[in-house]
C-alpha positions as a LaTeX table, in Angstrom:
\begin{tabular}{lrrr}
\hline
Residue & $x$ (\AA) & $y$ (\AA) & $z$ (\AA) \\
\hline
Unk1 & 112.21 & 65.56 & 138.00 \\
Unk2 & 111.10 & 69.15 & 138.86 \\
Unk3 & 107.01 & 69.93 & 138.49 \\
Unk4 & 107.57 & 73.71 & 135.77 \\
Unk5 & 105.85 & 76.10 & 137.29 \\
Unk6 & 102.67 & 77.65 & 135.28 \\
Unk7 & 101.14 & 80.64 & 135.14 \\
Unk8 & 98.56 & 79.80 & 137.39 \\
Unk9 & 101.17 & 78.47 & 139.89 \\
Unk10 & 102.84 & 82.42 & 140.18 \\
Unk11 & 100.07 & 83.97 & 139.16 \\
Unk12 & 96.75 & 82.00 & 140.80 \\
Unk13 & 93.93 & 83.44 & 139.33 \\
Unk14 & 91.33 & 85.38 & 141.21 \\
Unk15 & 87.41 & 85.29 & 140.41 \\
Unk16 & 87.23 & 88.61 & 138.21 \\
Unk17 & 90.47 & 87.71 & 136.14 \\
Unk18 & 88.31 & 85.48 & 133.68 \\
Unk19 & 86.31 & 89.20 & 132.88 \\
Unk20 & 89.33 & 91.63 & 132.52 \\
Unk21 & 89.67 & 91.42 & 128.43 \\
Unk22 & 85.57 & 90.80 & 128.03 \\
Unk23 & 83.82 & 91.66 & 126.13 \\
Unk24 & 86.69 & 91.88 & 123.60 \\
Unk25 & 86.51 & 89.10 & 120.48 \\
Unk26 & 83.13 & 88.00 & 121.06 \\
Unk27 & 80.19 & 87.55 & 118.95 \\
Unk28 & 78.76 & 90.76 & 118.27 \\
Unk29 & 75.19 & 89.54 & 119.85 \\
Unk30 & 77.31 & 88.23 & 122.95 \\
Unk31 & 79.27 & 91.41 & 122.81 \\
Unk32 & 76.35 & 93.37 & 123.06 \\
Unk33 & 74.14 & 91.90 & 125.98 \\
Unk34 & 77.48 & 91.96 & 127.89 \\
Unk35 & 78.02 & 95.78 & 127.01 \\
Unk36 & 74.69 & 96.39 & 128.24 \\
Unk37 & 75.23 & 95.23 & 131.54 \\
Unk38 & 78.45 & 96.49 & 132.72 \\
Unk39 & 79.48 & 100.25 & 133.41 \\
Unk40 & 80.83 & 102.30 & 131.04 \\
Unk41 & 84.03 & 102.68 & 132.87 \\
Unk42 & 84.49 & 98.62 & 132.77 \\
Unk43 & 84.05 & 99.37 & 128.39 \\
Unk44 & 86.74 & 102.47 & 128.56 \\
Unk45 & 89.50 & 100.96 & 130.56 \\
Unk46 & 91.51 & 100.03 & 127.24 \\
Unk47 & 90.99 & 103.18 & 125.80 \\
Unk48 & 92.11 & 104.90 & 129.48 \\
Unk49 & 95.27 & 102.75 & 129.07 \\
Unk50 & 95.86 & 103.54 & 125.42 \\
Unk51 & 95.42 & 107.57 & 126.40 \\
Unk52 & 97.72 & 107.28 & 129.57 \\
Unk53 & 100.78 & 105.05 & 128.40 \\
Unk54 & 100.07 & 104.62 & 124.27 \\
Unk55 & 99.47 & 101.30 & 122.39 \\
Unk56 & 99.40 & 98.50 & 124.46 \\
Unk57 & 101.15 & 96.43 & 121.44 \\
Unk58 & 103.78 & 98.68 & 120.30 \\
Unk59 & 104.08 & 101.30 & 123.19 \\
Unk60 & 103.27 & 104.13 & 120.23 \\
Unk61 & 101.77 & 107.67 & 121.53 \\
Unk62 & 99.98 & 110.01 & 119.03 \\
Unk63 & 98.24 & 107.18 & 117.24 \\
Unk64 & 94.90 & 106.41 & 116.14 \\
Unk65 & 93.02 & 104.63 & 118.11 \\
Unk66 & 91.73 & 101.28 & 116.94 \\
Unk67 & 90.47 & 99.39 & 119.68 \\
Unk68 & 91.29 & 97.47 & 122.83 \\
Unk69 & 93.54 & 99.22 & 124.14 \\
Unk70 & 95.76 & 99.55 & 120.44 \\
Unk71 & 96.22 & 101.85 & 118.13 \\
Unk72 & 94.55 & 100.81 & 114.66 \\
Unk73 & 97.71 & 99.47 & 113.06 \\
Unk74 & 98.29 & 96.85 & 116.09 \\
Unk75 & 94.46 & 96.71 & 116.23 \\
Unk76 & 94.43 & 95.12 & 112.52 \\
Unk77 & 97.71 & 93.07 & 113.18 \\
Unk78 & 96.30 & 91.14 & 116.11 \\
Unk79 & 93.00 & 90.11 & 114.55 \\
Unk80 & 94.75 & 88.99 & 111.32 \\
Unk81 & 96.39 & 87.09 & 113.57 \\
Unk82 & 93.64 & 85.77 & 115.49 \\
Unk83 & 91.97 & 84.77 & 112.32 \\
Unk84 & 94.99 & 82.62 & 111.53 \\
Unk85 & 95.14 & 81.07 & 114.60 \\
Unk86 & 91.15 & 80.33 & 114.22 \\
Unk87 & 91.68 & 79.22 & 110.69 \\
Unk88 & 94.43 & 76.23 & 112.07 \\
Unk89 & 92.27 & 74.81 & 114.48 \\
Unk90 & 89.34 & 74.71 & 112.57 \\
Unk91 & 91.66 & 72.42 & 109.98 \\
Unk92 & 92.96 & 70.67 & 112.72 \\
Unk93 & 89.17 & 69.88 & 113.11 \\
Unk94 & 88.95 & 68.96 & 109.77 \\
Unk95 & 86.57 & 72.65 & 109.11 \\
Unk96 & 87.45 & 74.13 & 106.01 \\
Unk97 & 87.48 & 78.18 & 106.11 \\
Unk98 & 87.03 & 80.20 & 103.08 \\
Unk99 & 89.15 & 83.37 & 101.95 \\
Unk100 & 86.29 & 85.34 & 101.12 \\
Unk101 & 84.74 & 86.03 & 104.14 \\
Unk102 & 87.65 & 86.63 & 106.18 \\
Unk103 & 89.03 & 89.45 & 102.90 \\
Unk104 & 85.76 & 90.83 & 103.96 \\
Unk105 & 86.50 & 91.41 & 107.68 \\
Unk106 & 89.90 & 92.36 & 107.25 \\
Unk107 & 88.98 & 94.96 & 104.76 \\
Unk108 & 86.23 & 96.72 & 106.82 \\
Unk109 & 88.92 & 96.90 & 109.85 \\
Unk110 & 91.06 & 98.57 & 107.63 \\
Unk111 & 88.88 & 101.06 & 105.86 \\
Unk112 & 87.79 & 101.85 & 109.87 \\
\hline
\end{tabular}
């Protein structure tokens, strides 16, 4: 029997990989205090990737830009998804999540 190889086992992770998609889907308080300690170019390196080689979801050039690093089509798509994925494991906990306040997110991202 053969041990699969994980990420971690190709790819070992160094000390500043656990930063290099902060400050993104955090609390907006978290968010915040972390903003306010890190440079401004550690905050724009999404949006640098997103100008130099388009959405980082769909590849797309000319776009709008939503946030991290994709344009504001893929930028909606992924937290829908993210949602979802929150949603099941807070019933796999046994947490039930009403529609209401997530129809409320989702339609302030898209009137962005």
């Amino acid at each position: 029997m053969t041990k699969r190889k994980g990420a971690e086992d190709v790819f070992p992770m160094q000390p500043y990989d656990e930063l290099f998609l902060q400050p993104w889907f955090l609390p907006k308080p978290t968010y915040l205090e972390i903003r306010r300690l890190l440079p401004s170019s550690q905050l724009q390196k999404m949006r640098y990737y997103f100008d130099d080689f388009g959405c980082l979801k769909c590849g797309g050039r000319g776009l709008t830009y939503g946030s991290n690093g994709m344009c504001k089509r893929c930028n909606i798509v992924v937290r829908a998804r993210i949602i979802s994925c929150l949603k099941k494991r807070f019933r796999q906990i046994g947490i039930e999540v009403g529609r209401q306040p997530i129809r409320n997110y989702l339609s302030r991202l898209q009137s962005l």
